[in-house]
C-alpha positions in Angstrom: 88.0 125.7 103.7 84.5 125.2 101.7 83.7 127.4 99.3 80.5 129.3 100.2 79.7 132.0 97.6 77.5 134.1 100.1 80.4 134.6 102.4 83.1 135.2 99.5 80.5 137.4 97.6 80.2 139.5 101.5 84.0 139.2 102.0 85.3 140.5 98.6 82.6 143.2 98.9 83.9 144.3 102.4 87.7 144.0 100.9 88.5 141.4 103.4 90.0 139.0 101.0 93.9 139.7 100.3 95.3 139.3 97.0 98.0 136.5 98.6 94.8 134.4 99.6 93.5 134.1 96.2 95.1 131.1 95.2 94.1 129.2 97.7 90.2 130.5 97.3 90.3 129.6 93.7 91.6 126.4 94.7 88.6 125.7 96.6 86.4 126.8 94.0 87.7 124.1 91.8 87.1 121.3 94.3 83.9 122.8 94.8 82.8 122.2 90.8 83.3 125.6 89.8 85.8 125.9 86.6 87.1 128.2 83.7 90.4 130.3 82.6 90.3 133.0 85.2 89.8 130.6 88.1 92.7 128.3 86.7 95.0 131.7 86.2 94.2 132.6 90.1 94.9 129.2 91.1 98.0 128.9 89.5 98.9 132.8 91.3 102.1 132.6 93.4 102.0 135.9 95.8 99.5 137.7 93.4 100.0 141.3 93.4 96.3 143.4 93.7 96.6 144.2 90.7 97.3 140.5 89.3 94.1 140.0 91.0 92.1 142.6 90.1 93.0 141.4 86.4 90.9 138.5 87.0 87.8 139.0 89.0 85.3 139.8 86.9 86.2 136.8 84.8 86.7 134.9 87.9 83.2 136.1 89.9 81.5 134.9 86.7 82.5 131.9 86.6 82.1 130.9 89.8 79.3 132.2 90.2 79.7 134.9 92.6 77.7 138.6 92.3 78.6 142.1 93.5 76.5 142.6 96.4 75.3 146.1 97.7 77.6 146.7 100.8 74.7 146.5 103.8 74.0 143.0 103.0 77.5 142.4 102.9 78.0 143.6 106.2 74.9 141.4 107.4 76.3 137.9 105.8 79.4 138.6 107.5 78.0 139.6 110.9 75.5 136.5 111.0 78.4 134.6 109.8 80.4 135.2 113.2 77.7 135.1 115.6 76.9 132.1 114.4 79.9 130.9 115.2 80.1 132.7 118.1 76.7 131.1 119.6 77.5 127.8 118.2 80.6 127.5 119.7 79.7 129.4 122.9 82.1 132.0 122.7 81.4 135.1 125.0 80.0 138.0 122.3 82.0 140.2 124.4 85.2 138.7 123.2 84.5 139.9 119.7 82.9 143.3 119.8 85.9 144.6 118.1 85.5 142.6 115.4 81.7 143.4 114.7 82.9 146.9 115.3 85.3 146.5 112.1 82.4 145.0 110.1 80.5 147.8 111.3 83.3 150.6 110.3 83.9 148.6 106.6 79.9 148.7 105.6 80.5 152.5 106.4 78.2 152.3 109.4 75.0 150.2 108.1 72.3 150.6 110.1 71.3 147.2 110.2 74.2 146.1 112.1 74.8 148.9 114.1 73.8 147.2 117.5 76.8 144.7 117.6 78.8 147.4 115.7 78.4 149.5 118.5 79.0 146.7 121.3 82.8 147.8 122.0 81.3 151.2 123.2 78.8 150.2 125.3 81.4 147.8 127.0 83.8 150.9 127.5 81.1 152.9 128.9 80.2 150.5 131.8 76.6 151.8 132.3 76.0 147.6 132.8 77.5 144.8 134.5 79.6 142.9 132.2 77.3 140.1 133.0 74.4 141.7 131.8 76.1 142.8 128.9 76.9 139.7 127.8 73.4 138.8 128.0 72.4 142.2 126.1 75.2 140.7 123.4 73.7 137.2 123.0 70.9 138.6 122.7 71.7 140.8 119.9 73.0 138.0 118.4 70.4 135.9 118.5 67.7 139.0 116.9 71.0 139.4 113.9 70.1 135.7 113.1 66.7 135.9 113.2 65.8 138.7 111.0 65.6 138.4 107.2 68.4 140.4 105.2 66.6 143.3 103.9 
């Protein structure tokens, strides 16, 4: 996996990154050029405890350069991140409304994604077709990737 400090900065913010999967992210920090002490001590890790972890991350975020984020724009990286994917790979949207949902629940409801956070209830309601929710998805999609973070 590459290491792309947006996403990790989003990810660790949201609490989506396990203590067990440390190791392998520090890992990919140092192929990536990044290098010091608490990145070399996380590497080295075998099934890190949270608290093992939490030792380490401010030394760690420092030096590879990583920042604490404010947890909206965390929420957006991470959203843009999977439609992306979603779009690129051309996945149905539908398919993962339950995961947007989750990003949606962990930012603790931020506004700015609440469209695709809500998509899992608008499916349940069935006021559309499913094919012109899927279209309503894509859509929403498309506007996530096209607006600036704010």
């Amino acid at each position: 996996m590459a290491f792309d400090p947006q996403l990790i900065e989003a990810q660790m913010k949201l609490g989506t990154i396990h203590p067990e999967e440390m190791p392998a992210l520090a890992w990919d920090a140092l192929e990536a050029g990044f290098d010091g002490p608490c990145i070399r001590r996380v590497a080295a890790m075998i099934r890190p405890s949270g608290w093992e972890v939490d030792q380490q991350m401010p030394g760690f975020m420092g030096e590879a350069g990583l920042k604490n984020i404010p947890l909206e724009e965390a929420s957006i990286r991470v959203a843009r991140q999977l439609a992306s994917r979603i779009l690129s790979e051309r996945r149905d949207p539908l398919e993962y409304s339950k995961d947007f949902e989750l990003i949606w629940i962990q930012s603790n409801y931020a506004k700015a994604i609440q469209d695709v956070g809500s998509l899992d209830d608008q499916k349940a309601v069935g006021l559309q077709t499913e094919a012109k929710l899927r279209e309503y998805a894509r859509s929403l999609l498309l506007e996530l990737l096209d607006n600036p973070l704010p």
